[in-house]
N, C-alpha and C positions, 0 to 999 in steps of 0.2 A: 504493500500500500504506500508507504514510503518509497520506495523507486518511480511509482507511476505520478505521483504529485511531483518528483524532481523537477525540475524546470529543464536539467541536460538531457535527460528522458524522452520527456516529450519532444525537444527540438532535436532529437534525434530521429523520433519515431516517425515526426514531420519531416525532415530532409530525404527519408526513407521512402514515404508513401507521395512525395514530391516526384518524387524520381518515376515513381510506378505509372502513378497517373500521368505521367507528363508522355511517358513509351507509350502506355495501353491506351489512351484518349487521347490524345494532341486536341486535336481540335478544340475539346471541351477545357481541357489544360489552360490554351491559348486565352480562355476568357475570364481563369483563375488571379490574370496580373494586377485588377484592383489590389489584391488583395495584398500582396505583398508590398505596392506603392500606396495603400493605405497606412500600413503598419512604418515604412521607413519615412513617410510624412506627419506622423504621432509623436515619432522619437525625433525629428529634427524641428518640429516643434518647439522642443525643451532644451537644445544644445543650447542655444545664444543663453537662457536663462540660469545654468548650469554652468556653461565654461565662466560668464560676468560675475556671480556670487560667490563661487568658487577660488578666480584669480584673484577678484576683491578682499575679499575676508583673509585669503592667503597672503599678500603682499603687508596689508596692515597689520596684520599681524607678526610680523615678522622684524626681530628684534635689532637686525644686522642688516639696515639698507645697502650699506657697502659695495655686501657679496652678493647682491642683483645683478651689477653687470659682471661679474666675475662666471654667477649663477649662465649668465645669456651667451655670454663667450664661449664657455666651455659647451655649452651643448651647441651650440650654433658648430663650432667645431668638429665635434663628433659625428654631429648629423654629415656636417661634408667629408668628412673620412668615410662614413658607412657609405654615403651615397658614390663616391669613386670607385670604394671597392664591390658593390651594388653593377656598375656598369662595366667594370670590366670580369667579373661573374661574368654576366651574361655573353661579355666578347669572348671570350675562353670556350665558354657554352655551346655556342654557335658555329664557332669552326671545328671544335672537338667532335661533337657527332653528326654537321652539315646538313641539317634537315628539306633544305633548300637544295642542295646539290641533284642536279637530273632532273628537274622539272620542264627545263627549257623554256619557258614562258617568255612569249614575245608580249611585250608592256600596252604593245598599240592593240592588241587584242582584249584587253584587260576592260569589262562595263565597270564606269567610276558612276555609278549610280547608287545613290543612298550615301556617299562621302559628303558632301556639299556640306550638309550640317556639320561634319565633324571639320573641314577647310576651312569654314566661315570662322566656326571658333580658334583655329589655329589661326588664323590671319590676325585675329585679334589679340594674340599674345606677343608680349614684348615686356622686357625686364622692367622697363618704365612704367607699361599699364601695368603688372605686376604690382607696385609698390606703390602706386598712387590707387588702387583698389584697395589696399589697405584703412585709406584714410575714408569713413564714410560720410557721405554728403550731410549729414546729422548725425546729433548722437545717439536719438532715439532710431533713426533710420538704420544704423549698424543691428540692429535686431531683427529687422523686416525681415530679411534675407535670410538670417539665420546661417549665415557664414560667418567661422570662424575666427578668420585676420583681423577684421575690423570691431568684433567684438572684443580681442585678444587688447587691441591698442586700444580702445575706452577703457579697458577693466585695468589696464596696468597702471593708465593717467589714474583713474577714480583710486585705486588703492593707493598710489604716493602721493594724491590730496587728500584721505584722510588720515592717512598716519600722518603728514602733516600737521593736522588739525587737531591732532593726541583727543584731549578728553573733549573737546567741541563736537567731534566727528563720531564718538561714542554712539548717540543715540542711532545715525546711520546705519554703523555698522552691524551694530545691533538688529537692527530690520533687516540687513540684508545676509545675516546668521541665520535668525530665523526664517526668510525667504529661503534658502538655502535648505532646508530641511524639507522645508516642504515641496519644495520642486523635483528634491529628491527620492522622496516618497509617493507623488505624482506618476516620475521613474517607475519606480517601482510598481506601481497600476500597471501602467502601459507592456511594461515588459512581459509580463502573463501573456499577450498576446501574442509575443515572439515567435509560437511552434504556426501560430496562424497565417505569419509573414513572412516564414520561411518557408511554408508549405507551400502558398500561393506564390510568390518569385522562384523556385526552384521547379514547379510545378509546368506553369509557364516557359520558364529558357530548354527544359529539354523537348516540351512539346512545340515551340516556335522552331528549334531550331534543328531536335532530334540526334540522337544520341548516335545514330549513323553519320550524321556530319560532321562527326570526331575522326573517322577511318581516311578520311584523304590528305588530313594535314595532322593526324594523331603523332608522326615523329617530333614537328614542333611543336604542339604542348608537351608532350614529353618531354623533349627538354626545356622549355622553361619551367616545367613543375622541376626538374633535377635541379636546373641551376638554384630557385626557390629554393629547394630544402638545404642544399649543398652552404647557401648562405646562413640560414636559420642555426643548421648543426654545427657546423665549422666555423663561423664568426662569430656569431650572436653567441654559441656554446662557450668557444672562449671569451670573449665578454664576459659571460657570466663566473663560469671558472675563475676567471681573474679579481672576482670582486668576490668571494666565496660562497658563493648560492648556485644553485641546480636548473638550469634551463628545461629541464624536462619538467620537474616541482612548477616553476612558474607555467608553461606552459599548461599544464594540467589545472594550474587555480583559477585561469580565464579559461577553462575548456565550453563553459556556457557562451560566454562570446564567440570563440572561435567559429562555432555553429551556428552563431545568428548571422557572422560575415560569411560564414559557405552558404548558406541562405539566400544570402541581400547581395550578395557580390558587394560587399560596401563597407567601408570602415565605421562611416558616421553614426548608426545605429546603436551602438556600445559606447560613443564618445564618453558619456555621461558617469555608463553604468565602472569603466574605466577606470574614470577619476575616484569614484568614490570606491572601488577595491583596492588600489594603487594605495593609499591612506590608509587602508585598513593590515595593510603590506607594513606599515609603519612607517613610508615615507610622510614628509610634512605637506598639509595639504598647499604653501607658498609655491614651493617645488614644480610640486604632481602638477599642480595648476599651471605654471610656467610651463613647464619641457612639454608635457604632453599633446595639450594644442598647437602650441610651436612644431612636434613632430608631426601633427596631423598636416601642415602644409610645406612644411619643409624636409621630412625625410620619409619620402614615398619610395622606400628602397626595392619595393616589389614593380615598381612603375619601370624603375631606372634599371632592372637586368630584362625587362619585357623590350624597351626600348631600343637598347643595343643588340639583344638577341634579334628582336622582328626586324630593324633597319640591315640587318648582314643577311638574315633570311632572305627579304625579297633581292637584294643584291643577289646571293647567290643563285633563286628561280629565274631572276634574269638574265644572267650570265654575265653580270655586271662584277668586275676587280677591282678590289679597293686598295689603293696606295697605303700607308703609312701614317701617309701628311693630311688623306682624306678622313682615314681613318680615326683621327685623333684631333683634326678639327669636329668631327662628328661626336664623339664624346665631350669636348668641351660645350657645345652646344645643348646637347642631352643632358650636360648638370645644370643647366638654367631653364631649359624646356621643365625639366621633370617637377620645377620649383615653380611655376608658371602657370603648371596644370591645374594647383592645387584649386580646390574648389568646382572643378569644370565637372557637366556631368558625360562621362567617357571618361575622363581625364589622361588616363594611357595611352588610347589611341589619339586626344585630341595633340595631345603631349609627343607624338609622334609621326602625328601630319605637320606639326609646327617644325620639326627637328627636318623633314622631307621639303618642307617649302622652302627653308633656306641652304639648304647643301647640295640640291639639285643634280647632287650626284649618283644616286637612286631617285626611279621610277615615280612621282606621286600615287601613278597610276596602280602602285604593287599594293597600297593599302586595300585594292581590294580581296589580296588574295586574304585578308585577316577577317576583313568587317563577318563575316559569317559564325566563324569563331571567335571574336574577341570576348562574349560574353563569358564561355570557360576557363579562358584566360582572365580574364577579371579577378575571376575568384581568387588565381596564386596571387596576386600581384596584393590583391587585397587583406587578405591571410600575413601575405611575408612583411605588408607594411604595418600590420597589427605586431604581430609577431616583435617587429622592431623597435619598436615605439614601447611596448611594453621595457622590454631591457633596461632603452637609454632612460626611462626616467626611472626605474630602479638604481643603473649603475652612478646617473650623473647625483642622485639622492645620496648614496650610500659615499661618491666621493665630497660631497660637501659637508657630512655627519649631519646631514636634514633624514637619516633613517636608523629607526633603531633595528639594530641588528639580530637581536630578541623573537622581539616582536615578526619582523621578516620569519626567520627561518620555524618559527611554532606556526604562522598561516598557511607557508608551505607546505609543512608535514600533515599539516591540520589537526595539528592537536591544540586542543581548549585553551584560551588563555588560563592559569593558575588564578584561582578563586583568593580573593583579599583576606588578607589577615586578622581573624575577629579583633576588636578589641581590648584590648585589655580590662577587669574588671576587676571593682575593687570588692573585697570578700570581707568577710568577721575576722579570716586570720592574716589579712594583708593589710598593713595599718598606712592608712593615709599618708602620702610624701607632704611632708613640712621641711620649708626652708629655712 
C-alpha cells in the first residue's frame, strides 16, 4: 500500500503505460498532449514565485555579503569548464562511432519544412539579445513570463536592498518567508499530478512520432545517450568523488525528478521541487538559490554534447570535412549558442540552427535529418543537464562551507535525522544549580 501511494511508483507506472498507449493507439495517444502541457504549465506557473522568494530570503539572509561575488565566480566558472568538457564529449562521441558515416545525403535533396520556427528563433539569438533579455521591461513584468534570468536579476537587487535595510526590511522579509512556504506547499499540490503529465507527454511523443522512427537514425541516439552517460559517470562521478559524497546516492534522492524530466523532456518542471530538496541536502538555501537557477540557463551541458555531436553528424551524412580551424571555431560558437538557448522552447535544436547559421560550413538544410527525432533526444540532453546542475550546486555549496556535511550524507543514505535530546529535568534528588 505504501509502494502504490509513492509518488516514484506511480510516475513510473505512468512512463510505462505512456509508452504502451502511445505503440498500441497512436492516434488516440496523439490527443493525450493536453495533458502533459497542462501539467508543465501548472509547474511553470510557480517557478518565477519560487526561484524570487527563495533567492530573496537567501541572499538576506546571508551573513557574509563579501562571498557573493566570490559565490558567482566560482560557479560561473565551473559551469564553463563543464560546458567545454560537455562539447568536446560529444566531439570525441561522434567521430569514435561515426553515426553519420555512409548515409550519403545530398543536402539539396533535404525538405527544410517544419524548421522555419526553429531558424526564426535562431536568427534571433545573439550574445547581446542574450543579456539585455535578462533585464525585464518591469519589475513586475519579469514574472509574466515566468522565465528564469530576469526573475534571477530582480531577486538578487531585492535581497541586497533589504539586507540593506537590516531591521527596516524585517517586516518584508518576513512576508516573503512566509510566501515562500506557501508557494511551496502549492508545489507540493501540483506535483500529485506528475504521473498525469508524464503519462500524457510520453504518451503523445511515441504515438506522434512512433517508436519505429528510432530504427533509421537509432546509431545517433545511441551515441548521444553514450556520450550523456559517459559525462554523468566519468565527470560528474569525479566531481562528486572529489568533494566526498556518492553520485549514485545523489542521483537516486532526485530519482522522482528524474522521471518527471523523462516525462516532460524538460528541466523546468522540478525547478522548484529542486530547490527545496537541495536544502534539505543541507546546502544553505542563499547558495541553492544562486547556483541552481544560474545553472538552469547557463550550464545546459546535455545541450552542449547534443550540439557538437549532431553539427559533425550531419557533416558527416553529407560528406562534408571538417578542418581543424573549422572545427574549433565551431565549438567556440556552440559555448555561446548553448548559453543563448536558454529559455527557448526547443532550445537544443534552436541552439543548433543558431550554431549552423553562422558557420555555414555544414548544411542548414541537414537539420532536417534531426527534427523527427529530436524529441528522444531531448530527453538525454534534459536528464544530463538535471543531472549536472544537481552536483554543481552540491559541490560549489560544500566548497564555500554553505553545507553541512552531516546532514548531506544521513539524506543520502536516508536514514532519519537523530531525534533531539530530551531535556534535562530537575528531580527530588537533583538539587537546583545556585550561583
Amino acid at each position: 500500500m505504501r509502494l502504490i501511494k509513492s509518488l516514484y511508483f506511480q510516475i513510473i507506472c505512468a512512463v510505462i503505460l505512456g509508452v504502451l498507449v502511445g505503440h498500441l493507439w497512436a492516434q488516440q495517444a496523439v490527443a493525450l498532449k493536453p495533458l502533459g502541457d497542462a501539467f508543465i504549465k501548472l509547474i511553470k506557473m510557480m517557478i518565477a514565485p519560487v526561484v524570487f522568494c527563495t533567492i530573496v530570503t537567501g541572499i538576506a539572509g546571508m551573513t557574509d555579503k563579501r562571498s557573493l561575488g566570490r559565490l558567482m565566480s566560482k560557479t560561473l566558472l565551473l559551469f564553463l569548464v563543464l560546458t567545454v568538457i560537455s562539447l568536446v564529449i560529444g566531439l570525441v562521441a561522434v567521430y569514435l562511432f561515426k553515426p553519420g558515416v555512409g548515409m550519403n545525403i545530398d543536402p539539396s535533396t533535404l525538405s527544410t519544412e517544419g524548421l522555419s520556427q526553429y531558424t526564426a528563433s535562431a536568427a534571433k539569438l545573439s550574445v547581446v539579445d542574450f543579456f539585455m533579455h535578462i533585464i525585464p521591461d518591469t519589475f513586475i513584468g519579469a514574472f509574466s513570463k515566468g522565465e528564469v534570468l530576469p526573475v534571477l536579476f530582480i531577486a538578487v537587487l531585492s535581497g541586497f536592498a533589504l539586507s540593506a535595510l537590516g531591521d527596516k526590511g524585517r517586516p518584508v522579509l518576513d512576508v516573503l518567508e512566509s510566501a515562500s512556504q506557501m508557494v511551496f506547499k502549492i508545489f507540493g499540490y501540483l506535483m500529485r499530478f506528475a504521473p498525469v503529465g508524464a503519462f500524457g507527454a510520453l504518451a503523445f511523443t511515441v504515438g506522434q512520432y512512433g517508436i519505429t522512427s528510432l530504427g533509421s537514425l537509432a546509431k545517433l541516439i545511441m551515441t548521444l545517450y553514450i556520450a550523456c552517460a559517459f559525462f554523468v559517470l566519468v565527470v560528474l562521478g569525479s566531481l562528486c568523488r572529489l568533494h566526498g559524497f556518492s553520485l549514485w546516492k545523489l542521483l537516486r534522492y532526485f530519482r522522482e525528478e528524474f522521471l518527471v524530466v523523462l516525462g516532460t523532456s524538460s528541466t523546468e518542471p522540478v525547478l522548484p521541487r529542486m530547490l527545496e530538496k537541495l536544502q534539505a541536502l543541507g546546502c544553505k538555501k542563499g547558495v541553492v538559490g544562486l547556483v541552481l537557477p544560474t545553472g538552469y540557463s547557463f550550464n545546459l551541458d546535455g545541450t552542449a554534447i547534443y550540439l557538437s555531436l549532431a553539427a559533425v553528424f550531419i557533416a558527416q551524412a553529407c560528406n562534408i570535412d571538417l578542418t581543424v580551424g573549422q572545427t574549433l571555431t565551431m565549438l567556440a560558437i556552440m559555448l555561446l549558442s548553448s548559453k543563448g538557448a536558454a529559455g527557448v522552447t526547443g532550445s537544443g535544436f534552436v541552439a543548433l540552427a543558431s550554431t549552423l547559421t553562422v558557420i555555414h560550413d555544414i548544411p542548414l538544410a541537414g537539420l532536417a535529418l534531426l527534427i523527427g527525432i529530436d524529441r528522444f533526444m531531448s530527453e538525454a540532453r534534459a536528464l544530463t543537464s538535471l543531472a549536472s546542475n544537481a552536483v554543481a550546486t552540491v559541490v560549489i555549496s560544500l566548497s564555500e562551507g554553505a553545507c553541512d556535511r552531516q546532514t548531506l550524507q544521513r539524506a543520502l543514505n536516508g536514514t532519519p535525522a537523530p531525534a533531539p535530546e530530551p531535556a534535562a529535568q530537575w528531580t527530588q534528588d537533583t538539587p537546583p544549580h545556585r550561583n
